[in-house]
Backbone as CSV, one residue per row, in Angstrom:
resi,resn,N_x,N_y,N_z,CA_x,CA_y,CA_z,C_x,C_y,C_z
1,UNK,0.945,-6.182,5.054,2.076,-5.658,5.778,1.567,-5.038,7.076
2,UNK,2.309,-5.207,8.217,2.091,-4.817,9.640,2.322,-3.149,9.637
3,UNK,1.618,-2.801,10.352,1.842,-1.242,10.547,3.170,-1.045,11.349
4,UNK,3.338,-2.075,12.084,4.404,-1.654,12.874,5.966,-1.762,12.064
5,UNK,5.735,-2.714,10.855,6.435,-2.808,9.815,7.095,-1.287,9.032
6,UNK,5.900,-0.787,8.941,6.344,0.401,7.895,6.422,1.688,8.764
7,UNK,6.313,1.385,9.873,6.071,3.096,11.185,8.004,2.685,11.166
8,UNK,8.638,1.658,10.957,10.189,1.859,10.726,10.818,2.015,9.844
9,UNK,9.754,2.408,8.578,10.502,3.150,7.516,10.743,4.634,7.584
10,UNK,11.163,5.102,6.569,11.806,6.893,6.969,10.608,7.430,5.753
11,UNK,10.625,8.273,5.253,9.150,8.872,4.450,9.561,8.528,2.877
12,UNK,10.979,8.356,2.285,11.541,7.938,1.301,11.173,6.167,0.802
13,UNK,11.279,5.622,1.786,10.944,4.419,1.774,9.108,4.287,1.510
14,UNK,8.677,4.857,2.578,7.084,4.848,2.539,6.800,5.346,1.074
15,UNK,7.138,6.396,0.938,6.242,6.556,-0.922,7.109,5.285,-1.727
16,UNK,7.666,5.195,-1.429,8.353,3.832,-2.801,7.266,2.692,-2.290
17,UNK,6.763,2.497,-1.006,5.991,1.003,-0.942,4.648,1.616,-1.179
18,UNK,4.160,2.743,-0.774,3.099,3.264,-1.744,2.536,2.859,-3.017
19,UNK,3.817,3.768,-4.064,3.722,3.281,-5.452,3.763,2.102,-5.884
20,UNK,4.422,0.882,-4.918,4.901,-0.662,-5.505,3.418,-1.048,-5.250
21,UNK,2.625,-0.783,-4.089,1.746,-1.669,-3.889,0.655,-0.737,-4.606
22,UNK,0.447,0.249,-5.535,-0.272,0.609,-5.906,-0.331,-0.078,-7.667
23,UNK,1.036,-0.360,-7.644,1.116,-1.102,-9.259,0.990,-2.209,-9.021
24,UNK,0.666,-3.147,-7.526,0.706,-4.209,-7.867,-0.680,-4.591,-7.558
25,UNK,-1.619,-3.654,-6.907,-3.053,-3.285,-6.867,-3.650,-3.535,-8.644
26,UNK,-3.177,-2.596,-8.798,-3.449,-2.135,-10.875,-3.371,-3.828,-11.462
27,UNK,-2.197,-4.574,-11.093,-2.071,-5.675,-11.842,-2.747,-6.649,-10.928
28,UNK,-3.569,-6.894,-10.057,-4.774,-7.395,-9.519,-5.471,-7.304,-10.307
29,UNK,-6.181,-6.169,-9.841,-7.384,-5.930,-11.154,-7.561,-6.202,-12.590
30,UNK,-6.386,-5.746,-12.787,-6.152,-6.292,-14.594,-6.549,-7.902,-14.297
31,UNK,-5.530,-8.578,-13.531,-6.017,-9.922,-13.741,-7.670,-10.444,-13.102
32,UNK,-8.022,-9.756,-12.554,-9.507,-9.666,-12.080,-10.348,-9.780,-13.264
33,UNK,-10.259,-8.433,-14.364,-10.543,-7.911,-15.379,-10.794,-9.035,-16.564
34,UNK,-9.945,-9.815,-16.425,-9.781,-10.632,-17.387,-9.796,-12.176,-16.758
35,UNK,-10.281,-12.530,-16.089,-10.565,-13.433,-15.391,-9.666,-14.436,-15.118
36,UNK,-8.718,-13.931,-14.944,-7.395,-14.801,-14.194,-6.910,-14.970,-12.662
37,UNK,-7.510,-13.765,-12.000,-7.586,-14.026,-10.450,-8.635,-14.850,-9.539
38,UNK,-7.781,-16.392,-9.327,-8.839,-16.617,-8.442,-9.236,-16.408,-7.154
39,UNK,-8.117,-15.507,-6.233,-8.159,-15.201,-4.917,-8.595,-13.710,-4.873
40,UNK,-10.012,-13.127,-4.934,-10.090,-11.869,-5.229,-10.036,-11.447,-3.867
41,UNK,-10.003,-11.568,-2.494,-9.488,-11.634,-1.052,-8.360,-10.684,-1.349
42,UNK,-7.232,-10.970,-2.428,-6.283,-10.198,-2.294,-6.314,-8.777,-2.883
43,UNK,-7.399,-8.362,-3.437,-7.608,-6.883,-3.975,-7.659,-5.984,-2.594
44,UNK,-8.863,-7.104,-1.893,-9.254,-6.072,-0.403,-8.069,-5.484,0.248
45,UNK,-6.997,-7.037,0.591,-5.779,-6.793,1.238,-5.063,-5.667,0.952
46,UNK,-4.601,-5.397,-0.802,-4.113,-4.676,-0.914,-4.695,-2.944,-1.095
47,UNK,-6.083,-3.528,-1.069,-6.003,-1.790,-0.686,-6.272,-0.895,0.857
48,UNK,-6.002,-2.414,1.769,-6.002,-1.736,3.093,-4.423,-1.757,3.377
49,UNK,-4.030,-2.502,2.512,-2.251,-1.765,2.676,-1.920,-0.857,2.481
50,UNK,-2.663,-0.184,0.955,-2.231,0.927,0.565,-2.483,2.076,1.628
51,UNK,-3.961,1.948,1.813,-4.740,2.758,2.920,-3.412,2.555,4.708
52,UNK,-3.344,1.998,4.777,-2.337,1.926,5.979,-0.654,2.656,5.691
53,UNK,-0.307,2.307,4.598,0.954,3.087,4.546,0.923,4.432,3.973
54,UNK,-0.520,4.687,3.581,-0.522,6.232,3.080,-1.213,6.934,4.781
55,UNK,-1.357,6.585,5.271,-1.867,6.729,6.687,-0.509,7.072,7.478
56,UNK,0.361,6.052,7.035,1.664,6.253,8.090,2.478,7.236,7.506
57,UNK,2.270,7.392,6.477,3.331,8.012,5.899,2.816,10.079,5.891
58,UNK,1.478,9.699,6.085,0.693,11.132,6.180,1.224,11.557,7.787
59,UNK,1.431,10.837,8.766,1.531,10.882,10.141,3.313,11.326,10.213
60,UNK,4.170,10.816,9.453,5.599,11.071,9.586,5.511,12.321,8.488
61,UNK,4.961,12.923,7.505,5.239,13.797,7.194,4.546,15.029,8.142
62,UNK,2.985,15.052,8.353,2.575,15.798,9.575,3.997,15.798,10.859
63,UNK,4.582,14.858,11.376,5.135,15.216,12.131,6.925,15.769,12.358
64,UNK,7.284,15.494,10.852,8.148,16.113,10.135,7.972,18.014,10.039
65,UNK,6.827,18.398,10.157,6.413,19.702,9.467,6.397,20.795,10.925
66,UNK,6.294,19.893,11.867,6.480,20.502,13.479,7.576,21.394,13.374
């Protein structure tokens, strides 16, 4: 997901894509775990998503707190 994607969500939205892409991180791995993932490319992806929307979402609450 594009940063510029989620800098147009509101901070309600951002923790809900947080948590989605953090359970869908978890069910990567599980299938990692058990040797059902063959694109492991997509673990990285998703944890520089996570890392990017907990980034944006740290930046709209910092600037919420002004």
């Amino acid at each position: 997901m594009k940063a510029s994607e989620l800098r147009g969500k509101d901070v309600a939205a951002l923790e809900k894509e947080v948590t989605d892409l953090l359970k869908a991180h978890f069910g990567l791995r599980m299938q990692k775990a058990t040797q059902q993932l063959t694109n492991t490319s997509v673990l990285g992806n998703t944890r520089r998503d996570i890392a990017r929307a907990k980034t944006i979402l740290a930046e709209k609450k910092k600037g919420a707190a002004k």
